[in-house]
LUMMARLUM-652471 format. One record per residue (C-alpha): z, x, y; residue in one letter. Coordinates in steps of 0.5 Angstrom, whole numbers, plus 500, padded with zeros to 3 digits. Layout:
! residues N
PT|Z|X|Y|A;
...
//
This chain:
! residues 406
PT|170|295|740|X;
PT|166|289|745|X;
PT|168|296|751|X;
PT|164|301|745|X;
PT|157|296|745|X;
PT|156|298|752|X;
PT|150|304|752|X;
PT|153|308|758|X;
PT|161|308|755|X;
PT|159|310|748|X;
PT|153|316|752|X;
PT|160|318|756|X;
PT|164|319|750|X;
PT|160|322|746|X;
PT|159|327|752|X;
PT|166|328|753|X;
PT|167|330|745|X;
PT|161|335|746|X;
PT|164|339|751|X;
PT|171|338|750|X;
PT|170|341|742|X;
PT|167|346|745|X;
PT|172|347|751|X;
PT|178|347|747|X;
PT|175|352|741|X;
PT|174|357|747|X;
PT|181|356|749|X;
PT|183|359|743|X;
PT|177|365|743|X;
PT|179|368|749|X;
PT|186|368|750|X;
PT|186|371|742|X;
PT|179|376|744|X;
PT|184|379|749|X;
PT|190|379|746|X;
PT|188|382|740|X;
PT|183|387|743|X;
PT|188|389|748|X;
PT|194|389|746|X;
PT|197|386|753|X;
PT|199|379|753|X;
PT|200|380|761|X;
PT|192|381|760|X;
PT|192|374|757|X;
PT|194|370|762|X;
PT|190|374|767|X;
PT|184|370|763|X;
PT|187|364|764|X;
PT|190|366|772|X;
PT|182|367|773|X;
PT|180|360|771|X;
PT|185|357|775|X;
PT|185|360|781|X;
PT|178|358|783|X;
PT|181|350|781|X;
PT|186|352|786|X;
PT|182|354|792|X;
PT|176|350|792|X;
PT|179|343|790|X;
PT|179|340|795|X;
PT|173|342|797|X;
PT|171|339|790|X;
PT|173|334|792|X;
PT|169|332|797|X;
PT|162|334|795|X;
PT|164|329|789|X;
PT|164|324|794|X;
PT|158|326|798|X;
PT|154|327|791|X;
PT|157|322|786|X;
PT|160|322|780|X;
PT|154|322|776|X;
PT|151|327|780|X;
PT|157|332|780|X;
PT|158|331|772|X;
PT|151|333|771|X;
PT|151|339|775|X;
PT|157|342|773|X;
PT|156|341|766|X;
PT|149|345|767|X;
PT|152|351|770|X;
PT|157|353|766|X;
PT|153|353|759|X;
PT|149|359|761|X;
PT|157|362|765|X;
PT|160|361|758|X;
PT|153|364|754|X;
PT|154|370|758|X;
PT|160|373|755|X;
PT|158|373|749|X;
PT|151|376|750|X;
PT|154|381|755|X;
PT|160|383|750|X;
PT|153|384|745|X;
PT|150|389|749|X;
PT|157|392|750|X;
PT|157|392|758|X;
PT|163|386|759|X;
PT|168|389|761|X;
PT|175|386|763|X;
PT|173|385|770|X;
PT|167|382|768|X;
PT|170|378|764|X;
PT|175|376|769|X;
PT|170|374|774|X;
PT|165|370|769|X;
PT|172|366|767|X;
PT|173|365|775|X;
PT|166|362|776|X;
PT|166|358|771|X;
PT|174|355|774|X;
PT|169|353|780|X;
PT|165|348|777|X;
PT|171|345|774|X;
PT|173|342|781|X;
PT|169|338|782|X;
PT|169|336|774|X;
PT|176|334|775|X;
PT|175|329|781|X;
PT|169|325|778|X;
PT|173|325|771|X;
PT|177|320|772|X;
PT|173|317|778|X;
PT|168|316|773|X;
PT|171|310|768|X;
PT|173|304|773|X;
PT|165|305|776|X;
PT|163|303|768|X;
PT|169|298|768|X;
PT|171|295|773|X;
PT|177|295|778|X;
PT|182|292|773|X;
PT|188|296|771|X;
PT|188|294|764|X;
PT|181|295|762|X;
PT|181|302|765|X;
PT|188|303|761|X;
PT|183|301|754|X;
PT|178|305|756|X;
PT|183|311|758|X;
PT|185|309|751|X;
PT|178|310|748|X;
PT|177|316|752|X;
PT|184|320|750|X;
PT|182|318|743|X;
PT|175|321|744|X;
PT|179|327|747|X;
PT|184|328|742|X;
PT|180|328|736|X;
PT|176|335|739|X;
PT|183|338|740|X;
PT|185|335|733|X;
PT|179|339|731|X;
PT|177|344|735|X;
PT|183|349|735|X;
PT|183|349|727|X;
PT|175|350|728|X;
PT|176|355|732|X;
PT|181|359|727|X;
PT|176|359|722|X;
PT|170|361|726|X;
PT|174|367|729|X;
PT|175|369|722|X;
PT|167|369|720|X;
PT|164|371|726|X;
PT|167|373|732|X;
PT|171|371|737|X;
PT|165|372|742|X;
PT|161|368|738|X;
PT|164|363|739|X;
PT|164|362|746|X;
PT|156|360|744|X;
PT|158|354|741|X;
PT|161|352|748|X;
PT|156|354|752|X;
PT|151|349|748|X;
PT|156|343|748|X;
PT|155|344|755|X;
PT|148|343|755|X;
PT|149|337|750|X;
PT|154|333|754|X;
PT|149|335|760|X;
PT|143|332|757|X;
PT|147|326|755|X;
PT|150|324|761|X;
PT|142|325|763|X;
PT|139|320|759|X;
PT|144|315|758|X;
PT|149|314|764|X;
PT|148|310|770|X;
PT|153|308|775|X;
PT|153|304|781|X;
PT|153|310|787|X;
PT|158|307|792|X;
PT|157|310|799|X;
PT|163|313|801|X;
PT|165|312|809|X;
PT|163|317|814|X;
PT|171|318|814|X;
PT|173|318|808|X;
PT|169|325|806|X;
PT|173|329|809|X;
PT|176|335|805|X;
PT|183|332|806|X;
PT|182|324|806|X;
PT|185|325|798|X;
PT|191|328|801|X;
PT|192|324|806|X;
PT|193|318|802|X;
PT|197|322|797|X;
PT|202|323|802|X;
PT|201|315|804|X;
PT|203|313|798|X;
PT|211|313|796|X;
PT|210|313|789|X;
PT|204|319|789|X;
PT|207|322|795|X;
PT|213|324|789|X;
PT|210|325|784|X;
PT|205|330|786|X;
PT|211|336|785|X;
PT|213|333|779|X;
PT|206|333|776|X;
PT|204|341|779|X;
PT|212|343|775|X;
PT|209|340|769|X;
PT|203|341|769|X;
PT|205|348|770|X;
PT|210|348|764|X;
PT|204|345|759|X;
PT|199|352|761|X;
PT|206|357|760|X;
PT|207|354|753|X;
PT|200|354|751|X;
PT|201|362|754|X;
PT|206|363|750|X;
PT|203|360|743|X;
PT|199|366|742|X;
PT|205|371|743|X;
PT|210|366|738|X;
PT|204|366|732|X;
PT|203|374|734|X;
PT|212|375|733|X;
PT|214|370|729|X;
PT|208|368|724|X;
PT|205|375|722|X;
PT|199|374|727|X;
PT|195|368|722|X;
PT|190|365|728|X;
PT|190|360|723|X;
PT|197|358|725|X;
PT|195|358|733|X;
PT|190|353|730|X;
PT|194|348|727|X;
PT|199|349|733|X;
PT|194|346|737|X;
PT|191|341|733|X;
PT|198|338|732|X;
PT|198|337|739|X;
PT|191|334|738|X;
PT|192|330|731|X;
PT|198|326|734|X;
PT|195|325|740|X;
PT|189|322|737|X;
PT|194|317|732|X;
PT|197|316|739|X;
PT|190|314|742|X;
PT|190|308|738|X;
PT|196|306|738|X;
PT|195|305|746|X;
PT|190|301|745|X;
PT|193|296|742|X;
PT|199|298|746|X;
PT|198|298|754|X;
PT|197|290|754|X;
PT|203|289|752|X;
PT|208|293|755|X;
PT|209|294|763|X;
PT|206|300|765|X;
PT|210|304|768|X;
PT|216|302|762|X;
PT|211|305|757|X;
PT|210|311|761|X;
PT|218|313|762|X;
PT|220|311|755|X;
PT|213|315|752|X;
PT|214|321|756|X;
PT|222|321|754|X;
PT|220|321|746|X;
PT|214|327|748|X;
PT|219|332|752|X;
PT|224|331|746|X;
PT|219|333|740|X;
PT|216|339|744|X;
PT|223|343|744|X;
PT|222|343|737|X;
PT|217|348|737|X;
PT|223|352|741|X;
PT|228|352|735|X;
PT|227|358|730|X;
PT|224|356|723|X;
PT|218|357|719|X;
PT|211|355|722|X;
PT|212|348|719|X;
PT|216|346|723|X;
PT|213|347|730|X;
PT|206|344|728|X;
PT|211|338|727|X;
PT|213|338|734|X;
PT|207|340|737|X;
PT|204|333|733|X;
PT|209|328|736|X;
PT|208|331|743|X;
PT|201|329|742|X;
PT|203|322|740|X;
PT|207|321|744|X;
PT|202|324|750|X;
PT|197|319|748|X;
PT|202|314|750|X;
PT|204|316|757|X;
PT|197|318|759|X;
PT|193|311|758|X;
PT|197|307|762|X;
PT|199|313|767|X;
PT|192|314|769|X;
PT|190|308|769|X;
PT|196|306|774|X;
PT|194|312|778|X;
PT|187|310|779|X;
PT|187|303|781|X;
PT|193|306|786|X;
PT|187|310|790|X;
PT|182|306|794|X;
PT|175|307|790|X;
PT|172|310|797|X;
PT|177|315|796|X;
PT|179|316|790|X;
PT|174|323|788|X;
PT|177|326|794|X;
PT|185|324|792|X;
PT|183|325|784|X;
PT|181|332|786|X;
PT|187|334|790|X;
PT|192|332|785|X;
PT|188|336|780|X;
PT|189|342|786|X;
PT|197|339|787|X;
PT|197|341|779|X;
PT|194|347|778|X;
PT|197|351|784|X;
PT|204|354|782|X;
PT|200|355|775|X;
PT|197|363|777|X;
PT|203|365|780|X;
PT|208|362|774|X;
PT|202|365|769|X;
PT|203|372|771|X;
PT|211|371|770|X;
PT|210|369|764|X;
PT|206|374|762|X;
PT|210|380|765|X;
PT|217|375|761|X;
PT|213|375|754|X;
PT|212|383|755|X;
PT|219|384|756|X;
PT|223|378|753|X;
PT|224|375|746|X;
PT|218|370|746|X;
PT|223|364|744|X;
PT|228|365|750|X;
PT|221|364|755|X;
PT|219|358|751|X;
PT|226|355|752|X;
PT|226|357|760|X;
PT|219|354|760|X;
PT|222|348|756|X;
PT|227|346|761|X;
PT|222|347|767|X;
PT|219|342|763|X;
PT|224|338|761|X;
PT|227|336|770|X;
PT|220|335|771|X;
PT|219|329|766|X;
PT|226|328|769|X;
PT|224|327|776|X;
PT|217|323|774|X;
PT|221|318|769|X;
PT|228|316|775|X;
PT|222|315|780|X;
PT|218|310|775|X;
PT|224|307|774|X;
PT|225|307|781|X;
PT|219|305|783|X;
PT|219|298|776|X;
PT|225|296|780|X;
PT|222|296|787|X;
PT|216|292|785|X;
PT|220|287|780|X;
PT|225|286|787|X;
PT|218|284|792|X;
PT|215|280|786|X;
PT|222|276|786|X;
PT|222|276|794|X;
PT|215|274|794|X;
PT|216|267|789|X;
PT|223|266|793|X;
//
């Protein structure tokens, strides 16, 4: 816990818990405000099409405005901005003018902030740490733990809320863990600002070392088929707990914390787990283990048997994600490494709208659990390919460590 007793890391988590308990009981507001209101789970996804698409688009440019302004900085800002964004959806809702389209573009405009969010997110815990890739590994830890217990809580919450006082309201509670997290950061969190080179604030200088780089370079398309899967299951839960479970939205928020309550005993497991084991070893056994639990979710049975799925993916998650991220920032130079962080964040998120909207147009025509099984097998070859190229990549590396010695 010596990693704890240092001011800015405690500040920063408890930001991280502030703003993601917020974020992740909106993730279940707004999708279920739509699909209860209207009835069209086509609607549903264009929700979430409308926050993704702004990541897409302005990532790269996120990316080299973090670099010019600092983590710090950009942290600060994005947080104040979309506190009064999400604040505005329930009180327009209020006054009876949110119409769908509204909706859609205060959604969007919130995906805005979330650009550069993305590229200091992950920048910012080296800064505080230090360069070592197992520090950042425990302090990754310590931040999926942090993480996770807002998705354990969060979707549960958020089933209960949005039975007492609306799904609207609910959104107020986001907004103003926004503005906690921002006062946070404010007062507590000071990080060495580290000038970046004139040529390497460049919108593309992330996607140039990508591409340099073998084991990121295949990666990237792993991860954007990936990532793309995990945003169609999580679509198509709300659709599952609507025709398979009596539309209880207190299923859909054990679904989800499930994912977190593993997730979070997955935490603490890596803590004492990244020192021990070869990182890219743990990465391919661990997320081996995660994709076989979620096809559990798939399989036809009572409600119980999905949260059980859903629970041993989020262990397992923990356990691919400490060491995973950790491998992945010390591999991207720190003058570099917003704008890089940035353009894997717009690799993953790029196939997201397009297959969103195929999932919304499936679930209106196809039974829900032929499309959750479609979307698992994309998700399966993707896991697939990332696992046979860490392999591959442990290989390469133990082969220089014999050349080297020889």
């Amino acid at each position: 816990m010596k990693l704890l007793r240092d001011r800015r890391v405690s500040a920063l988590l408890a930001a991280e818990i502030a703003s993601s308990l917020g974020t992740q009981m909106t993730w279940i507001a707004l999708p279920w405000f739509v699909l209860r209101t209207t009835g069209s789970p086509q609607r549903m996804t264009w929700v979430i099409i409308a926050e993704i698409v702004p990541i897409a688009v302005l990532g790269f440019w996120g990316g080299a405005i973090a670099a010019r302004l600092g983590t710090r900085r950009t942290m600060l800002i994005c947080d104040l901005a979309r506190a009064p964004l999400l604040a505005s959806i329930p009180i327009l809702h209020a006054a009876g003018v949110l119409t769908f389209p509204l909706l859609l573009a205060l959604v969007a405009l919130t995906g805005v902030f979330i650009a550069p969010y993305f590229a200091v997110q992950r920048s910012v815990v080296p800064e505080l740490v230090g360069e070592e890739q197992l520090d950042i590994a425990e302090a990754t830890a310590f931040f999926q733990a942090a993480n996770r217990l807002t998705i354990f809580l969060g979707p549960p919450v958020a089933g209960i809320l949005i039975g007492l006082i609306g799904t609207a309201n609910v959104l107020y509670i986001d907004a103003v863990s926004y503005f906690v997290s921002f006062l946070l950061v404010l007062t507590f969190v000071h990080v060495p600002e580290v000038e970046t080179p004139a040529d390497q604030r460049g919108i593309f200088a992330g996607v140039r070392f990508i591409f340099r780089d073998r084991l990121l370079r295949l990666w990237a398309p792993s991860f954007t088929l990936l990532d793309t899967a995990w945003t169609l299951l999580f679509a198509s839960l709300p659709v599952l707990v609507v025709t398979s479970f009596d539309a209880n939205p207190k299923v859909l928020g054990w679904l989800f914390g499930a994912l977190g309550g593993g997730a979070l005993v997955g935490a603490f497991a890596a803590l004492r787990l990244v020192r021990r084991f070869d990182p890219l070893t743990m990465t391919a056994g661990a997320f081996i283990c995660q994709m076989s639990s979620v096809w559990l979710v798939a399989v036809p049975g009572p409600w119980q048997l999905a949260v059980c799925g859903m629970a041993a993916a989020g262990f397992f998650m923990s356990l691919v994600n400490s060491p995973l991220h950790a491998l992945i920032t010390v591999r991207m130079p720190r003058t570099v490494r917003p704008q890089a962080m940035a353009a894997f964040g717009v690799f993953q998120s790029t196939a997201s709208p397009i297959g969103l909207a195929i999932a919304g147009w499936a679930l209106t025509h196809f039974a829900t659990r032929a499309v959750l099984s479609s979307v698992l097998v994309v998700q399966t070859a993707a896991v697939l390919m990332i696992v046979v190229t860490a392999l591959a990549e442990r290989s390469t590396l133990r082969a220089a460590t014999v050349d080297s010695a020889a």
